[in-house]
C-alpha positions as CSV (number, residue, x, y, z in Angstrom):
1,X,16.2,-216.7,189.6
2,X,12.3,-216.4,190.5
3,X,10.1,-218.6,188.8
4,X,6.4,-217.7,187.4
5,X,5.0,-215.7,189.8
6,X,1.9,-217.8,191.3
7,X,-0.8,-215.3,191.5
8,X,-0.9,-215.5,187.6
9,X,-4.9,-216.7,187.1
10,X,-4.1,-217.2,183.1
11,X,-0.3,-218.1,181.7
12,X,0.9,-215.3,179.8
13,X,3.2,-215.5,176.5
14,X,5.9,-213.7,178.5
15,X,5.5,-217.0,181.1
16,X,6.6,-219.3,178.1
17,X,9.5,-216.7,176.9
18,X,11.1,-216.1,180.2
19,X,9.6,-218.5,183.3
20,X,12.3,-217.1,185.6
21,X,13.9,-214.0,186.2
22,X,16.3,-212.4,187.7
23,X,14.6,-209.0,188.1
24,X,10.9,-208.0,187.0
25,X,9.0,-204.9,187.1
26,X,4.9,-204.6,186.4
27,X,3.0,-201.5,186.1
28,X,-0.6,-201.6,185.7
29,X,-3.6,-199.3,184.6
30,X,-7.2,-199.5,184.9
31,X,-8.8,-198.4,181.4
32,X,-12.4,-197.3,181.1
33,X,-12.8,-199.3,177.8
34,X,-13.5,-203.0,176.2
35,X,-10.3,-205.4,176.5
36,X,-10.8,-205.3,172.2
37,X,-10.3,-201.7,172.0
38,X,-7.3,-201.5,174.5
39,X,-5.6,-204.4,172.4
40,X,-5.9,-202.3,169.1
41,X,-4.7,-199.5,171.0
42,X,-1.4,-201.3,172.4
43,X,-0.9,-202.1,168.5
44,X,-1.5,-198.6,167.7
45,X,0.3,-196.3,170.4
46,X,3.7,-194.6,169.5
47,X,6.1,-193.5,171.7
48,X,4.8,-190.2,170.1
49,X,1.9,-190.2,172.2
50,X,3.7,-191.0,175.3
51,X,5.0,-187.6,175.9
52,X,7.3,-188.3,178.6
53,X,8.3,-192.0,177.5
54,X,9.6,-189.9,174.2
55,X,11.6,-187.5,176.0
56,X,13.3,-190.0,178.0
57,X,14.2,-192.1,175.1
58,X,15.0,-189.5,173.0
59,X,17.3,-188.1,175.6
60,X,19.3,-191.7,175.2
61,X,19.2,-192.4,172.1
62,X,20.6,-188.7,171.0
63,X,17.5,-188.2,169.7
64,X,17.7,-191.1,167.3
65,X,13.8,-192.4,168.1
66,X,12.6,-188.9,167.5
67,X,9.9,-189.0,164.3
68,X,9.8,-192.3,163.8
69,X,5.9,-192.2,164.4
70,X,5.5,-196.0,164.4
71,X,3.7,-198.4,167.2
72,X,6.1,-198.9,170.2
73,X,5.2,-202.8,170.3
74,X,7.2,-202.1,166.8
75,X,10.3,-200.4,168.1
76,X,10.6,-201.4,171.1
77,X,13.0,-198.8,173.6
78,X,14.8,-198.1,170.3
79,X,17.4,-200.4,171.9
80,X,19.5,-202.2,169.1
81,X,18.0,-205.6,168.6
82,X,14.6,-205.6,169.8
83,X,12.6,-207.6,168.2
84,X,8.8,-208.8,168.4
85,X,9.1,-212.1,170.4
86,X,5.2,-213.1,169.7
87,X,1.7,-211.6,170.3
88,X,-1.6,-212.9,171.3
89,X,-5.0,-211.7,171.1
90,X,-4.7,-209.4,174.5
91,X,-0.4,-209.5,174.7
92,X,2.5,-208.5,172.9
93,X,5.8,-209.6,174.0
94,X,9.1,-207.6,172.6
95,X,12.6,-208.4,173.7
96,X,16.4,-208.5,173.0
97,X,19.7,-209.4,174.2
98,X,22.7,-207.6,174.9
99,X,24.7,-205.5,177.0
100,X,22.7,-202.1,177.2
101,X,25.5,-200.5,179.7
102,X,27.8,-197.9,178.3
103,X,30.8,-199.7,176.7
104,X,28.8,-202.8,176.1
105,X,28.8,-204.6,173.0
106,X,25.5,-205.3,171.2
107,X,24.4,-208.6,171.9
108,X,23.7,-212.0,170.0
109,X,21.3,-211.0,167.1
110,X,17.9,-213.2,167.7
111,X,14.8,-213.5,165.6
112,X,12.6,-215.4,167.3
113,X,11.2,-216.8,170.1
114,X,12.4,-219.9,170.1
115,X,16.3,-218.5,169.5
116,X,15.4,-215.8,172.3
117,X,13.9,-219.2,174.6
118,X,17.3,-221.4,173.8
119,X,19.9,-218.2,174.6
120,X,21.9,-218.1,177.1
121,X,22.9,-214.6,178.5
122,X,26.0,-215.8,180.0
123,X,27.7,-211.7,179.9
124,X,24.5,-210.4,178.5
125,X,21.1,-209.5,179.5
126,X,18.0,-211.0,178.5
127,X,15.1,-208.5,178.3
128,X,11.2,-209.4,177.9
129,X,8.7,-207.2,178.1
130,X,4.8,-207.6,177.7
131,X,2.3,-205.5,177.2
132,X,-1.2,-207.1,177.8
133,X,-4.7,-206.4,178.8
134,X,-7.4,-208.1,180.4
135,X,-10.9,-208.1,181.0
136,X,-12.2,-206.8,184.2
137,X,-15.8,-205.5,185.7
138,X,-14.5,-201.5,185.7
139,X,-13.6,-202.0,182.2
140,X,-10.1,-203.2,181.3
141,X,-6.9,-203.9,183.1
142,X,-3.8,-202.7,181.3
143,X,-0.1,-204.6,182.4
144,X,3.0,-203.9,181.2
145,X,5.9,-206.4,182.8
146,X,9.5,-206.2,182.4
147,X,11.4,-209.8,183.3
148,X,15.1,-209.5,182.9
149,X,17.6,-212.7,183.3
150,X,21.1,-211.4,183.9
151,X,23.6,-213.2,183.1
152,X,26.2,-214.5,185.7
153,X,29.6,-212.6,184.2
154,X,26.6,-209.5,183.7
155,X,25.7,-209.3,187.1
156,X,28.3,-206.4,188.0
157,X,28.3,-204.5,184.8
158,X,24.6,-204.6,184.5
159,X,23.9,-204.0,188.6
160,X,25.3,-200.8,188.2
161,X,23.6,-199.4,185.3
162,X,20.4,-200.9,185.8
163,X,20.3,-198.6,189.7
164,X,20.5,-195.9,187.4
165,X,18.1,-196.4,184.4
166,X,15.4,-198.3,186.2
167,X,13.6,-195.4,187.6
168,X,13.7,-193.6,184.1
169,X,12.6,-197.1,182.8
170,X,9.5,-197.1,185.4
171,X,9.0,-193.6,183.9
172,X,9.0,-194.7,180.3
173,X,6.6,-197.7,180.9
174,X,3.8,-195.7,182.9
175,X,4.2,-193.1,180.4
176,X,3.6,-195.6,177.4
177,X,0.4,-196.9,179.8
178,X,-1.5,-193.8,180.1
179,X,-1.1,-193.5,176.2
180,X,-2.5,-196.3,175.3
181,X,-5.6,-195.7,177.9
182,X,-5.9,-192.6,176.3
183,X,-6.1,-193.5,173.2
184,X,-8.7,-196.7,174.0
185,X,-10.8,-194.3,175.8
186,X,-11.7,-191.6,173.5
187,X,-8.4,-191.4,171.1
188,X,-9.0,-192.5,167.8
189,X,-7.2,-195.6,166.6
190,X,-5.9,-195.5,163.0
């Protein structure tokens, strides 16, 4: 496992839900708007204005996340069992546990951050993601970071599946990023 990356200026709510990982990804935008509007616009931005971020998911779900026109930090990847860990002023954290591979099982059902905290993944996966913004002299800096704590009878099953969807993943997240800078920048937020 990692622990909390040093270079973090200001703890995050995604350092209190998962302070070490076994893999992480962060993808980040600059955005030519106030850290204020960004934030509504993370709130506000549905997979529906990500274009590619929806074909991807709707291309593994079967087309199950297709019209569902509500805010991603809502729904998540469409992935059975996310849930809305906690939010800040400038964050939103969403995660789940489970065994996203084909053939595997949906996970322990959590609610909460403190159950998602006080899990163990043991053959499971534990995913957080956080979308976040901060302040910056261009404008706005725009994050989203994926920590993942695999589980040690996971490891295999999820190694090979995770080779495979983490570039669609990567996809799916830049995707989601350039939608909400869209929308902060001249987009109108409803």
């Amino acid at each position: 496992m990692r622990p909390m990356a040093s270079d973090a200026a200001i703890p995050t709510l995604l350092d209190t839900l998962v302070p070490t990982w076994t893999d992480r990804t962060v993808q980040g935008l600059d955005v030519a708007a106030s850290p204020d509007r960004v934030a509504a616009s993370i709130r506000a931005t549905s997979l529906d204005d990500a274009h590619v971020a929806r074909a991807l998911v709707a291309a593994r779900t079967f087309g199950a996340s297709l019209g569902q026109h509500k805010p991603f930090v809502e729904t998540g990847d469409f992935e059975p069992g996310f849930v809305r860990l906690g939010e800040s002023e400038r964050e939103v954290c969403l995660g789940f546990i489970g065994r996203p591979w084909p053939g595997g099982e949906p996970g322990d059902s959590v609610y909460t951050a403190e159950e998602f905290v006080a899990a163990e993944a043991l053959d499971q996966v534990k995913v957080a993601v956080s979308i976040r913004c901060a302040g910056a002299d261009y404008g706005t800096l725009l994050v989203t970071e994926t920590r993942i704590v695999v589980g040690p009878l996971a490891k295999r099953h999820f190694g090979l599946y995770w080779r495979l969807v983490k570039p669609a993943s990567g996809l799916v997240r830049s995707s989601l990023l350039r939608a909400i800078a869209r929308q902060a920048e001249g987009g109108t937020l409803s």
